[in-house]
VEXNU-533843 format. One record per atom (N, C-alpha, C): residue number from 1; atom name; x, y, z. Coordinates in steps of 0.2 Angstrom, whole numbers. Layout:
! residues N
> NUM CA X Y Z .
...
This chain:
! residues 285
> 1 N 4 -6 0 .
> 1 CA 0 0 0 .
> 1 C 4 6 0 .
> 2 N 3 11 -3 .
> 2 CA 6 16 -5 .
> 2 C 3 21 1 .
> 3 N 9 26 4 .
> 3 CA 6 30 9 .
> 3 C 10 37 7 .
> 4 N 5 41 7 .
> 4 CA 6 48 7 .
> 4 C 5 55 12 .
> 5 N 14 55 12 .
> 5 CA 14 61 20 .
> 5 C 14 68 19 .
> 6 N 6 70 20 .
> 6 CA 6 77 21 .
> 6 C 9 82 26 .
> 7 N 13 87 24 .
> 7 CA 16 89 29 .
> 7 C 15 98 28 .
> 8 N 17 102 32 .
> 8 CA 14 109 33 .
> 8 C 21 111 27 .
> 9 N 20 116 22 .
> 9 CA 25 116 18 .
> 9 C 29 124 21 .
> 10 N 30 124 29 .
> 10 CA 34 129 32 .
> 10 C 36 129 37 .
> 11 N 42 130 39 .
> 11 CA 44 128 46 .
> 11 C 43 134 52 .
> 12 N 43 131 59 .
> 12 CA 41 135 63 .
> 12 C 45 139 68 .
> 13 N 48 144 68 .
> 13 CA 55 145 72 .
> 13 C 56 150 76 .
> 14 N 50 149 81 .
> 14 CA 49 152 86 .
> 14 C 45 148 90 .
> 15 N 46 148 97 .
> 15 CA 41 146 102 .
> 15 C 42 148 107 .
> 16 N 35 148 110 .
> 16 CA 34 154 117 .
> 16 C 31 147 123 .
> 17 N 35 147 128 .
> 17 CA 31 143 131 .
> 17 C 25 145 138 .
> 18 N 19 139 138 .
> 18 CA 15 140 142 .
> 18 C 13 137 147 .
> 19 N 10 139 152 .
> 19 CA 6 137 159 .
> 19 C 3 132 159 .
> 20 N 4 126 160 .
> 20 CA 1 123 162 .
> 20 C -3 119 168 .
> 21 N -11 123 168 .
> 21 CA -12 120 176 .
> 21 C -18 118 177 .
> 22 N -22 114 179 .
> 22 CA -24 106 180 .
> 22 C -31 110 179 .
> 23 N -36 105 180 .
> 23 CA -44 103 179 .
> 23 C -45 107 185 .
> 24 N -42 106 190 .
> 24 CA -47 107 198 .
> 24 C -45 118 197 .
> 25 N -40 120 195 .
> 25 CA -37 125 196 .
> 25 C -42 131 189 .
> 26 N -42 124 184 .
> 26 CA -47 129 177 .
> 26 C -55 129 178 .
> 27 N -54 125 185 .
> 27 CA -63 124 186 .
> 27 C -66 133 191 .
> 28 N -60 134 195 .
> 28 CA -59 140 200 .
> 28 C -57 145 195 .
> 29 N -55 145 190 .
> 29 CA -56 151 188 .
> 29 C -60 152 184 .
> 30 N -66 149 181 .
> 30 CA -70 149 175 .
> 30 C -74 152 183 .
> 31 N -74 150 190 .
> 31 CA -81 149 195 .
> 31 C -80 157 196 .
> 32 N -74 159 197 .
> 32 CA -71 167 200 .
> 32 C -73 170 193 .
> 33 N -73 170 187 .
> 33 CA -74 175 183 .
> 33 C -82 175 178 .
> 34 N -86 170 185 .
> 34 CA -95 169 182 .
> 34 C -95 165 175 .
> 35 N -90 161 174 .
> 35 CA -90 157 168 .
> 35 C -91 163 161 .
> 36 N -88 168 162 .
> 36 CA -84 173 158 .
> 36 C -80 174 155 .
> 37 N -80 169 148 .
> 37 CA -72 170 147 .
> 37 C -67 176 144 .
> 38 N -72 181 145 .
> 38 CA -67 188 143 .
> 38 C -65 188 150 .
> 39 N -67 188 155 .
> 39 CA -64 189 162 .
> 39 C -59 184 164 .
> 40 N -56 181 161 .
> 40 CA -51 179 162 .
> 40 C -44 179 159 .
> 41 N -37 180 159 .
> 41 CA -31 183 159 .
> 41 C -29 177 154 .
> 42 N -24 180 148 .
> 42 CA -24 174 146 .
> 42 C -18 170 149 .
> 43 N -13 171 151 .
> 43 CA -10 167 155 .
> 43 C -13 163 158 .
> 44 N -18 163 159 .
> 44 CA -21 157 164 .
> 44 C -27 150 158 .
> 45 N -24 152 153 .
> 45 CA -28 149 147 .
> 45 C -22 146 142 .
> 46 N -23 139 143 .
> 46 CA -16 135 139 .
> 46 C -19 135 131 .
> 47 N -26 134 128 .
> 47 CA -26 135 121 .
> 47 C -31 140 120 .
> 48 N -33 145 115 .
> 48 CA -37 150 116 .
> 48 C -43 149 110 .
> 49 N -45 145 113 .
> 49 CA -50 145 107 .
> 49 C -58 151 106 .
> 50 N -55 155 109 .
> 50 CA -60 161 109 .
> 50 C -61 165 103 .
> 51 N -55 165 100 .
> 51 CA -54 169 95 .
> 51 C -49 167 87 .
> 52 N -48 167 84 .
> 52 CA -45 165 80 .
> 52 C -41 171 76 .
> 53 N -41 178 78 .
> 53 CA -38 183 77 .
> 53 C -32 183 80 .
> 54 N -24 184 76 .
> 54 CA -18 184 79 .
> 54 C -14 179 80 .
> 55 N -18 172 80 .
> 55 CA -15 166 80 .
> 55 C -12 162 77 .
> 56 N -9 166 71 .
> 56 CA -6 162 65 .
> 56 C 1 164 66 .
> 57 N 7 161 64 .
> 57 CA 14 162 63 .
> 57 C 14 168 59 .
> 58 N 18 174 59 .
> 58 CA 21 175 53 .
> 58 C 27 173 48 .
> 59 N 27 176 43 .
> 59 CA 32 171 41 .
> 59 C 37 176 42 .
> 60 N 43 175 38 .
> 60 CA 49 177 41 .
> 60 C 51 181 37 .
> 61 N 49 185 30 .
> 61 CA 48 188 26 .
> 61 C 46 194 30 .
> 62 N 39 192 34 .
> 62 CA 34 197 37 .
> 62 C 39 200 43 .
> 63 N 40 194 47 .
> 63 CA 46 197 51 .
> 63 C 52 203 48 .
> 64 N 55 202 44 .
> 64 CA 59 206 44 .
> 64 C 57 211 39 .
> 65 N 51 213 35 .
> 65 CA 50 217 34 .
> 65 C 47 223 38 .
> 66 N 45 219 45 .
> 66 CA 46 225 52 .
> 66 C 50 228 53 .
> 67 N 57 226 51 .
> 67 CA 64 231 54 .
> 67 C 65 235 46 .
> 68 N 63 234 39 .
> 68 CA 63 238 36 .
> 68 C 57 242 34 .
> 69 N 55 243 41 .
> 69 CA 48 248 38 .
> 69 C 50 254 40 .
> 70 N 48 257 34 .
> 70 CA 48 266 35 .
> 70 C 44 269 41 .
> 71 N 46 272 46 .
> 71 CA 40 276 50 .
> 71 C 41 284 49 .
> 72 N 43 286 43 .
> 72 CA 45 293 44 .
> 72 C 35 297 45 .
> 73 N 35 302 48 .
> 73 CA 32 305 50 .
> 73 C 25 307 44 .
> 74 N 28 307 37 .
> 74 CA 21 310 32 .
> 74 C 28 306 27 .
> 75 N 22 304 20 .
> 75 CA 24 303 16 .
> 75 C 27 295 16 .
> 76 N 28 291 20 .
> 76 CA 30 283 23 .
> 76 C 28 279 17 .
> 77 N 33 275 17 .
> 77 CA 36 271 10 .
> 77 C 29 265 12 .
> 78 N 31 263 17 .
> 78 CA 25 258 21 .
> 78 C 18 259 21 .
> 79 N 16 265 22 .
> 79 CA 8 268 21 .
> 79 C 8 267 13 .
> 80 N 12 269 10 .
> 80 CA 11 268 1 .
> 80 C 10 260 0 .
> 81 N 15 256 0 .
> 81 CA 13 250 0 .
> 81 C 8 245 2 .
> 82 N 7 249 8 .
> 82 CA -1 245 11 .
> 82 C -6 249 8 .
> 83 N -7 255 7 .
> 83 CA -12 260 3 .
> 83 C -15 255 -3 .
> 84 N -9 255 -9 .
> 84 CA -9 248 -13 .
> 84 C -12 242 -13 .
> 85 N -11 241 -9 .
> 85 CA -11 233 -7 .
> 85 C -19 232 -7 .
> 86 N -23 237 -1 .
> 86 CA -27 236 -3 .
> 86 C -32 240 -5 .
> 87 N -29 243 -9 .
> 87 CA -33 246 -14 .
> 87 C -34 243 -19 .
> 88 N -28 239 -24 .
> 88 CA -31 232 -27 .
> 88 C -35 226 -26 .
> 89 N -35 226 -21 .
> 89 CA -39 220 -16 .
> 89 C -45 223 -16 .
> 90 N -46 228 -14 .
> 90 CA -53 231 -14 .
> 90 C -58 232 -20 .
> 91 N -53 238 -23 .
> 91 CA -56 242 -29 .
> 91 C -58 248 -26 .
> 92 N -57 250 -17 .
> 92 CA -59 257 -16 .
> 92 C -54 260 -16 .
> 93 N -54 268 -17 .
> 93 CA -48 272 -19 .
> 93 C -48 275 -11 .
> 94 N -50 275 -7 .
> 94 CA -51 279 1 .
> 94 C -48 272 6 .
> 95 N -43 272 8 .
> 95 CA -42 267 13 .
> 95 C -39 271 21 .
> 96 N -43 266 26 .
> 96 CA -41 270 32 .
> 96 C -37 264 36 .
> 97 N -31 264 39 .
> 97 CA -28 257 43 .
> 97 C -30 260 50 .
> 98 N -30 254 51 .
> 98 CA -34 255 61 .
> 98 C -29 248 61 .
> 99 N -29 249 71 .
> 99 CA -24 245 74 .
> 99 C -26 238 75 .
> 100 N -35 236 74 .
> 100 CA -38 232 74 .
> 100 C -41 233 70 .
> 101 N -47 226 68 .
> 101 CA -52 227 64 .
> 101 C -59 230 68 .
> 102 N -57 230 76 .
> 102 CA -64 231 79 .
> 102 C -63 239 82 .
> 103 N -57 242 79 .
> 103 CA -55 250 79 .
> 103 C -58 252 73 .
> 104 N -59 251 68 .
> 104 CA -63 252 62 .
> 104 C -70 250 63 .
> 105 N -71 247 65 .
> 105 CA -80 247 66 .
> 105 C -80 251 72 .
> 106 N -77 252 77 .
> 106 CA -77 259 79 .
> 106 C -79 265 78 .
> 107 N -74 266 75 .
> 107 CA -77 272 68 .
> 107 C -83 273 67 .
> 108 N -83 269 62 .
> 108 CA -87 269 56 .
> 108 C -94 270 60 .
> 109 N -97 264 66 .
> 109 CA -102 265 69 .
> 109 C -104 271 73 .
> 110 N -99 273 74 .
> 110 CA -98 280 76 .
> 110 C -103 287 73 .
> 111 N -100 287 66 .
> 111 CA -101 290 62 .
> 111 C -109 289 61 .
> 112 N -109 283 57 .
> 112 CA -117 280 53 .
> 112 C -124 279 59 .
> 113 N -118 277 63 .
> 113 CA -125 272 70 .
> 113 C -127 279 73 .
> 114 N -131 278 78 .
> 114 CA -135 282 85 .
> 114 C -141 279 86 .
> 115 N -145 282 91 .
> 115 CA -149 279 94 .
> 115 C -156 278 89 .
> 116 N -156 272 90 .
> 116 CA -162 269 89 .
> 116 C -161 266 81 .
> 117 N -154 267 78 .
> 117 CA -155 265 70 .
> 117 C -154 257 70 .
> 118 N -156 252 67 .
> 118 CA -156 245 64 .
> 118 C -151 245 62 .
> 119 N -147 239 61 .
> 119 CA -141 237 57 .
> 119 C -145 232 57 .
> 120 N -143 225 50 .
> 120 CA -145 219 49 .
> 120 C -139 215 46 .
> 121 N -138 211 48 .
> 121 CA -129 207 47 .
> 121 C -132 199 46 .
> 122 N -130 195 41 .
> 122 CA -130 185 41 .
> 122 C -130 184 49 .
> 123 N -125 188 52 .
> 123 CA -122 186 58 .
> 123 C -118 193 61 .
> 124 N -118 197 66 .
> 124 CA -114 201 68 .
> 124 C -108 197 74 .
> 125 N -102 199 71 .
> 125 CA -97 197 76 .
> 125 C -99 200 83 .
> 126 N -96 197 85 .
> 126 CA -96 199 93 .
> 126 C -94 207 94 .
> 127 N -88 208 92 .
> 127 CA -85 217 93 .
> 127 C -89 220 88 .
> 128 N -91 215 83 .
> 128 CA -97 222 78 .
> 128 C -101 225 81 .
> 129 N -105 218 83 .
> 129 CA -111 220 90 .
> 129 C -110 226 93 .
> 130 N -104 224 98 .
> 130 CA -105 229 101 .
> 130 C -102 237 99 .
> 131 N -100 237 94 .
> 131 CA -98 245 91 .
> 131 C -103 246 90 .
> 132 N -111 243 86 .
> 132 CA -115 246 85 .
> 132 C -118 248 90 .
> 133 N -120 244 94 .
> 133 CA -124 244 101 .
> 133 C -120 249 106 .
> 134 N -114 253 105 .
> 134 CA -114 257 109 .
> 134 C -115 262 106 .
> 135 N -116 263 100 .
> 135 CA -117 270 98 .
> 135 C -125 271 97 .
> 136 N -127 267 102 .
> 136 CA -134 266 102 .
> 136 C -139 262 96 .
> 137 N -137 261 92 .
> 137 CA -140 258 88 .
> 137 C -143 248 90 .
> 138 N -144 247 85 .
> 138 CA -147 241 88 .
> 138 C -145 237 82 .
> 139 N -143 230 84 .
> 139 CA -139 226 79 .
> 139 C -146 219 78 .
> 140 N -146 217 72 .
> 140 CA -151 212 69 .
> 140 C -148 207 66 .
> 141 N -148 198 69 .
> 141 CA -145 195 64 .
> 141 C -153 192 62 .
> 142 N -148 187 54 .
> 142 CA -150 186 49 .
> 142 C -149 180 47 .
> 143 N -147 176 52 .
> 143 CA -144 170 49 .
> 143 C -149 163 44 .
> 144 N -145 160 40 .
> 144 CA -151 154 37 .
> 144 C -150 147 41 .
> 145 N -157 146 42 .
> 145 CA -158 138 45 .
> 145 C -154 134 41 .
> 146 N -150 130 45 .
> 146 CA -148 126 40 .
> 146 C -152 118 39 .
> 147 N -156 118 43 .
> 147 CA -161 111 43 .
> 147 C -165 113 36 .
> 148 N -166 120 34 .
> 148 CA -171 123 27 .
> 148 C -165 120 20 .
> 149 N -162 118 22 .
> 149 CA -156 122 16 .
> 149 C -157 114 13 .
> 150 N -153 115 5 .
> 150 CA -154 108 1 .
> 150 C -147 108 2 .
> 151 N -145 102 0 .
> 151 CA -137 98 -3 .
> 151 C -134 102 -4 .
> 152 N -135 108 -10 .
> 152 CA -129 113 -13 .
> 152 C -127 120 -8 .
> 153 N -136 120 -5 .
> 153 CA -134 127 -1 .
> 153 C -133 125 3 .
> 154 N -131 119 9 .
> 154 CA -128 116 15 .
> 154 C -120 119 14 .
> 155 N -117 120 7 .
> 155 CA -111 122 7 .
> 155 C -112 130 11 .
> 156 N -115 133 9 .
> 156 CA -114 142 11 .
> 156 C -120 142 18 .
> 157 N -118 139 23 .
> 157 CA -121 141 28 .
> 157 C -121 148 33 .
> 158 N -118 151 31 .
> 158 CA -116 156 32 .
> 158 C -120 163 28 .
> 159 N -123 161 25 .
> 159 CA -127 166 20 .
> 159 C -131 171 25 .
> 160 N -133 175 21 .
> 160 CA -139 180 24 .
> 160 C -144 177 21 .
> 161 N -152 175 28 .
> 161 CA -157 175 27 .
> 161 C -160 178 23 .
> 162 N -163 178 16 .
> 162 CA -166 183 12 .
> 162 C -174 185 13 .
> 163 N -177 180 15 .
> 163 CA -183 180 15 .
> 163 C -184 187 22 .
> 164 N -180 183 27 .
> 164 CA -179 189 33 .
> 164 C -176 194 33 .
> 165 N -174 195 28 .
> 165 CA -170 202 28 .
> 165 C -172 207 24 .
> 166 N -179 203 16 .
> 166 CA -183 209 15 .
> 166 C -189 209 19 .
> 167 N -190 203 23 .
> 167 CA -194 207 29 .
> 167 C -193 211 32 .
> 168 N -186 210 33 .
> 168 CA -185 216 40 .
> 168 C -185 224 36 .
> 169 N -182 223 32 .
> 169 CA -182 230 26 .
> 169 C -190 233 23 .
> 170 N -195 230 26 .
> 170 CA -203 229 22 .
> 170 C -205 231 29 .
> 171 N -204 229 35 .
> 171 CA -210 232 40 .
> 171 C -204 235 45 .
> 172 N -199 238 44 .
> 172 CA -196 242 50 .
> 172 C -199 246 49 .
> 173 N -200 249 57 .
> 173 CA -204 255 58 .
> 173 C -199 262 58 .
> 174 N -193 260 59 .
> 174 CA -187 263 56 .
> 174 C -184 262 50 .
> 175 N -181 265 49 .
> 175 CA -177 264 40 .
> 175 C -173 260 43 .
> 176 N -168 254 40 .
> 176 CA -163 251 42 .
> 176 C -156 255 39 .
> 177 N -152 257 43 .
> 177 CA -148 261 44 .
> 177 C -142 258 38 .
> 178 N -140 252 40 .
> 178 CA -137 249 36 .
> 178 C -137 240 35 .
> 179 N -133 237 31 .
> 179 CA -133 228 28 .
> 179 C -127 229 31 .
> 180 N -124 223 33 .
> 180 CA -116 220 36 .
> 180 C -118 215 36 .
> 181 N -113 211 27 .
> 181 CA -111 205 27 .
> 181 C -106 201 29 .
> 182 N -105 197 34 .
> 182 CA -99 196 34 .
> 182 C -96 191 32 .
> 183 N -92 191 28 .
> 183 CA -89 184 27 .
> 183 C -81 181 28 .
> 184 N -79 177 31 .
> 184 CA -85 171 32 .
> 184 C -89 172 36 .
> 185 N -94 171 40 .
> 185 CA -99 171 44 .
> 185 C -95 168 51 .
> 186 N -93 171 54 .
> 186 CA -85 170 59 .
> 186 C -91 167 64 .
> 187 N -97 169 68 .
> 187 CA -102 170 73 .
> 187 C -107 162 73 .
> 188 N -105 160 65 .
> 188 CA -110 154 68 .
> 188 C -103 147 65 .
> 189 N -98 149 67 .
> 189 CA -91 143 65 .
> 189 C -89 146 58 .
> 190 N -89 151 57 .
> 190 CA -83 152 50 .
> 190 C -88 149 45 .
> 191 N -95 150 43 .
> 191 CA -94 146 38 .
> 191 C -96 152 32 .
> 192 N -96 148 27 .
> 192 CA -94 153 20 .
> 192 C -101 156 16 .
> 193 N -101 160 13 .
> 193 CA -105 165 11 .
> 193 C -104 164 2 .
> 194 N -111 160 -1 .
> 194 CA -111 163 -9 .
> 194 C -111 170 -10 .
> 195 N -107 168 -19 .
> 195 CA -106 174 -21 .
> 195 C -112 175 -23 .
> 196 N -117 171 -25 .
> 196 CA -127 173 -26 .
> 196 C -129 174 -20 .
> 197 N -128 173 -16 .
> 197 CA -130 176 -8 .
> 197 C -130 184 -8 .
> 198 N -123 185 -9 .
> 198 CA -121 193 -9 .
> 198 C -124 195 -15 .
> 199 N -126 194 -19 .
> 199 CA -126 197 -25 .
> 199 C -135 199 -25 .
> 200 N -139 194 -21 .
> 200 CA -146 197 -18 .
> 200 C -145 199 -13 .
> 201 N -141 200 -9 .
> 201 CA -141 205 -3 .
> 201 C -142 212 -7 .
> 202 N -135 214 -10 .
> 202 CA -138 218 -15 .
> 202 C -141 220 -18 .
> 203 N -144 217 -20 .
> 203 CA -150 217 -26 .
> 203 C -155 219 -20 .
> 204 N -157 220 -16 .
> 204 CA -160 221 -10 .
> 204 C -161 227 -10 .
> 205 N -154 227 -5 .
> 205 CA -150 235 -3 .
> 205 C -153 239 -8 .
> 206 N -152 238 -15 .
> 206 CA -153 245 -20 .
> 206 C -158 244 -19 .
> 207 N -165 242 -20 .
> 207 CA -174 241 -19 .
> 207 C -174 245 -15 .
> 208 N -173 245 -5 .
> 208 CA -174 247 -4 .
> 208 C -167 256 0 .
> 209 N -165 256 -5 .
> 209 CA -160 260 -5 .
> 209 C -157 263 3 .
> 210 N -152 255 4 .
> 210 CA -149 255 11 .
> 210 C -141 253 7 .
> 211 N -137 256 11 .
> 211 CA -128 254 11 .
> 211 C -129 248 14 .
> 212 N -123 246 11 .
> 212 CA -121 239 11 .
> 212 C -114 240 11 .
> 213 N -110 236 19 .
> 213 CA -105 234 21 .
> 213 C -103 227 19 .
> 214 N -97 226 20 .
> 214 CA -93 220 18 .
> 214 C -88 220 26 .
> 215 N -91 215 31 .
> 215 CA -84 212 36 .
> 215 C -81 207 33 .
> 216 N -76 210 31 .
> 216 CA -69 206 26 .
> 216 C -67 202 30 .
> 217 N -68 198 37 .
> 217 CA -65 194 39 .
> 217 C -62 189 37 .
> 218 N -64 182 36 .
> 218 CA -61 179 32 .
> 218 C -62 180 26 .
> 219 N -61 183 22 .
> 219 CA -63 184 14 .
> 219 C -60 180 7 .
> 220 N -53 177 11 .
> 220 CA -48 175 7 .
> 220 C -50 167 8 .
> 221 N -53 166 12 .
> 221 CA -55 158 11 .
> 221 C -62 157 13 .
> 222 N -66 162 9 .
> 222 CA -72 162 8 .
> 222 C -70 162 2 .
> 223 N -66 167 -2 .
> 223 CA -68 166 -9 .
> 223 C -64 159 -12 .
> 224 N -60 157 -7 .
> 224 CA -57 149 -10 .
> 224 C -65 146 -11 .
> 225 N -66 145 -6 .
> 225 CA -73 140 -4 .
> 225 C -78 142 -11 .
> 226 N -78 149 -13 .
> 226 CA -81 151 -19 .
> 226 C -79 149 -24 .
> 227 N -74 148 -24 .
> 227 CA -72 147 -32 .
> 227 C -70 140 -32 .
> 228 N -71 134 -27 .
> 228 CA -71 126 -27 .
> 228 C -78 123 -27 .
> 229 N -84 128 -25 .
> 229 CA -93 126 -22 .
> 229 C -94 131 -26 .
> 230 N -93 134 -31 .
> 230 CA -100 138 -36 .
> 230 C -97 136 -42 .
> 231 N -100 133 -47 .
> 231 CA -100 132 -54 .
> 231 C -96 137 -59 .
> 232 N -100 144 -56 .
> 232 CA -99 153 -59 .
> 232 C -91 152 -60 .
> 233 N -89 151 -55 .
> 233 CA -82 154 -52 .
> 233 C -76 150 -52 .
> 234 N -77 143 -56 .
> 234 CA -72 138 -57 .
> 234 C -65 141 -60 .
> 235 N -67 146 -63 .
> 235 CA -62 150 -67 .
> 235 C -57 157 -64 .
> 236 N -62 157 -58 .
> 236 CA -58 163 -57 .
> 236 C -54 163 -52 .
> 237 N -50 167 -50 .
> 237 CA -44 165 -44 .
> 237 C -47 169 -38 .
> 238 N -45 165 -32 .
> 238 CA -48 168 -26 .
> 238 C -48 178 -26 .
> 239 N -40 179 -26 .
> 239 CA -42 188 -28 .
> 239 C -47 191 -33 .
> 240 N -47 187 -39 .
> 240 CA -52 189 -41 .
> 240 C -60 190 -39 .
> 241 N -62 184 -36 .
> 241 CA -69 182 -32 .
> 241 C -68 188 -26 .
> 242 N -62 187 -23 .
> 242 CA -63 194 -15 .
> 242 C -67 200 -20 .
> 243 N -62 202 -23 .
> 243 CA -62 207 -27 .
> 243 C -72 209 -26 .
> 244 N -75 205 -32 .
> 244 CA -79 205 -33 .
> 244 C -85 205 -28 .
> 245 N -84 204 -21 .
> 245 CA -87 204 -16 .
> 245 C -86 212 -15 .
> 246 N -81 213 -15 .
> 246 CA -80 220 -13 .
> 246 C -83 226 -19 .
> 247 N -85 222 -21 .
> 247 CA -90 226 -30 .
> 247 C -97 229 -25 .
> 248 N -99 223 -22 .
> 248 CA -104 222 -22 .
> 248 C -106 228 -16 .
> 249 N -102 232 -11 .
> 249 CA -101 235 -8 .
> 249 C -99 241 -5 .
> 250 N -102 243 0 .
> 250 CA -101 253 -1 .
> 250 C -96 253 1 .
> 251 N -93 249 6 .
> 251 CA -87 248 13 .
> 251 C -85 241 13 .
> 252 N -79 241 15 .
> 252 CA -76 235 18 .
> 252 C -72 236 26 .
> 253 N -74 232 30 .
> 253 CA -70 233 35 .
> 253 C -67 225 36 .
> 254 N -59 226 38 .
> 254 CA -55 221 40 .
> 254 C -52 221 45 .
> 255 N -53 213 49 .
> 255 CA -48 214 52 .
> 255 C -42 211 50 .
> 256 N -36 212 49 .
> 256 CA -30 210 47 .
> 256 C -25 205 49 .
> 257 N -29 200 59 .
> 257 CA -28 198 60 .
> 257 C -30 188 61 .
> 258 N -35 191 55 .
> 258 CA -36 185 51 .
> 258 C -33 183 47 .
> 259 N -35 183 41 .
> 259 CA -36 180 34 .
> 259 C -28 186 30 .
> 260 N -27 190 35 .
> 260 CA -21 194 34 .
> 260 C -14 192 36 .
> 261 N -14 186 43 .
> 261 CA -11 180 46 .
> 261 C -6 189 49 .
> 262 N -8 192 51 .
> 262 CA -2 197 55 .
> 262 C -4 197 62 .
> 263 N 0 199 66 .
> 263 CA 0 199 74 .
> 263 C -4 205 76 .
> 264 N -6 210 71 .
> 264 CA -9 215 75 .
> 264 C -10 220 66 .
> 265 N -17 223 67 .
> 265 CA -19 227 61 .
> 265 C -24 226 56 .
> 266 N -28 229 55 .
> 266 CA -35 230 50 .
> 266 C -36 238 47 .
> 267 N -43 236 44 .
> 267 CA -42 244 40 .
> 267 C -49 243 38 .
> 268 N -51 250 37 .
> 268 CA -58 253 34 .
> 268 C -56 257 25 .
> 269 N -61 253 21 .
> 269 CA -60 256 14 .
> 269 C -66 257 9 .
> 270 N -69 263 9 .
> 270 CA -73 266 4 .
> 270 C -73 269 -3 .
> 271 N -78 271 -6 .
> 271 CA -77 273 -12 .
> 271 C -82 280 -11 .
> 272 N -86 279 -3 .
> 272 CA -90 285 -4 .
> 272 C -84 291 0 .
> 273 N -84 297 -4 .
> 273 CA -81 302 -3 .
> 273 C -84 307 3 .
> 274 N -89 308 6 .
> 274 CA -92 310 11 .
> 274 C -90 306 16 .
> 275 N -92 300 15 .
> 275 CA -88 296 23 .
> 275 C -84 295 22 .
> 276 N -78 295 18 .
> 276 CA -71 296 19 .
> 276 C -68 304 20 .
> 277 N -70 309 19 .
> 277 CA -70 313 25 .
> 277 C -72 313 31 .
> 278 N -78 310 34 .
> 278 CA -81 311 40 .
> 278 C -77 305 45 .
> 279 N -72 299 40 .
> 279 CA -70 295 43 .
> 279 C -62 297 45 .
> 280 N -60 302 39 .
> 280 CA -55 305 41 .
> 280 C -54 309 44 .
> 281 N -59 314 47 .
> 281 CA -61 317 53 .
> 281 C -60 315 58 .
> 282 N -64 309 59 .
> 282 CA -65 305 63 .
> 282 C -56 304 68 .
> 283 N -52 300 62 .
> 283 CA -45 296 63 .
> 283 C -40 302 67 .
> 284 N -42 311 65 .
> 284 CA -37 314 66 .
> 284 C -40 316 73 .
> 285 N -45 316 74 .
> 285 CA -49 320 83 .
> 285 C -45 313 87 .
């Protein structure tokens, strides 16, 4: 019998070691912090499975591109190159970097949210949530049953509910403020979002003449998943499919400590000209 050994095609050349402390000691601190896991330190947590933001290697490239980054005060060789970067990746000409991705929905809900307005999301991340919910607004998910769903749509669990989401657009008593897709859908296990999902999200949006967000979380292995489960898309390469999601959208918020594989970094990127002032207002106060 023929056997074939798959292996990680990159070595690891760093390790940090950790704590480790027993059953009777993780049961006393889940009891001390009301079975809260943000109330607890993470030294005191040997695998983190809370988050999946910041837990990747960098590679060594990325490393030592840290000691030749420019930080000159105005004009920085580094702000150019990242400007670039995702400005390609996006297709928006307005890019803002933030130190996280939940520093950018910061922002942003700063600016569009206040009291009383709707948001409606597949799924709101956790820190979405609450960027929305502090500026008063009120966050609505959307997600699809997947017990409803046939053989082909069990791939894109992650979708936005359509039927519920021109309900909720048909009887608010409020206008709905804004749509936040996020893909992947990080809130109900990462899962993935068609590219005909977004494309009637849209289709939506413009009916009832609401913005439409894009949470770029994992975007990069949503569009894999796109372009190996949609038919449409067998041809295209995964940058091309992101791309195209970010077509479909007013905004893109990232966090850069996903699908970006960096230790720290995300960004806000527009093509509306008014909230790219109001958002670079926002950055300089």
């Amino acid at each position: 019998m023929k056997h074939t050994t798959i292996i990680e095609p990159f070595r690891i050349k760093t390790v940090e070691p950790i704590h480790f402390n027993t059953r009777e000691e993780r049961n006393q601190l889940l009891k001390e912090v009301h079975y809260n896991l943000f109330g607890l330190e993470a030294q005191q947590v040997i695998i983190d499975l809370l988050t999946d933001s910041g837990t990747s290697a960098m590679s060594s490239k990325q490393w030592a591109s840290l000691m030749q980054a420019d930080e000159s005060y105005a004009g920085s060789q580094s702000w150019t190159r990242l400007q670039e970067v995702i400005q390609k990746m996006t297709g928006f000409p307005h890019v803002f970097p933030t130190h996280q991705g939940r520093a950018a929905e910061h922002i942003l809900f700063g600016l569009i949210g206040g009291s009383g307005k709707p948001f409606i999301s597949n799924t709101f991340f956790d820190t979405t949530r609450a960027n929305v919910e502090a500026s008063g607004a009120t966050a609505m998910d959307c997600p699809v049953d997947p017990s409803t769903l046939n053989k082909d749509e069990k791939r894109f669990q992650g979708n936005m509910n359509l039927i519920a989401l021109e309900e909720k657009l048909r009887t608010s008593k409020t206008p709905i403020a804004g749509v936040v897709l996020t893909v992947t859908n990080n809130s109900v296990g990462g899962q993935p979002v068609s590219m005909s999902n977004a494309v009637q999200v849209k289709q939506l949006c413009r009916v009832f003449n609401i913005p439409m967000y894009l949470d770029a979380c994992r975007i990069a292995e949503n569009a894999y998943f796109v372009k190996h489960h949609e038919p449409n898309f067998i041809n295209y390469s995964a940058r091309e499919i992101a791309l195209q999601f970010c077509r479909l959208s007013d905004g893109v918020l990232m966090s850069a400590k996903k699908d970006g594989l960096v230790n720290m970094g995300g960004f806000f990127a527009t093509r509306n000209a008014q909230l790219q002032k109001q958002f670079q207002n926002a950055l300089i106060l």
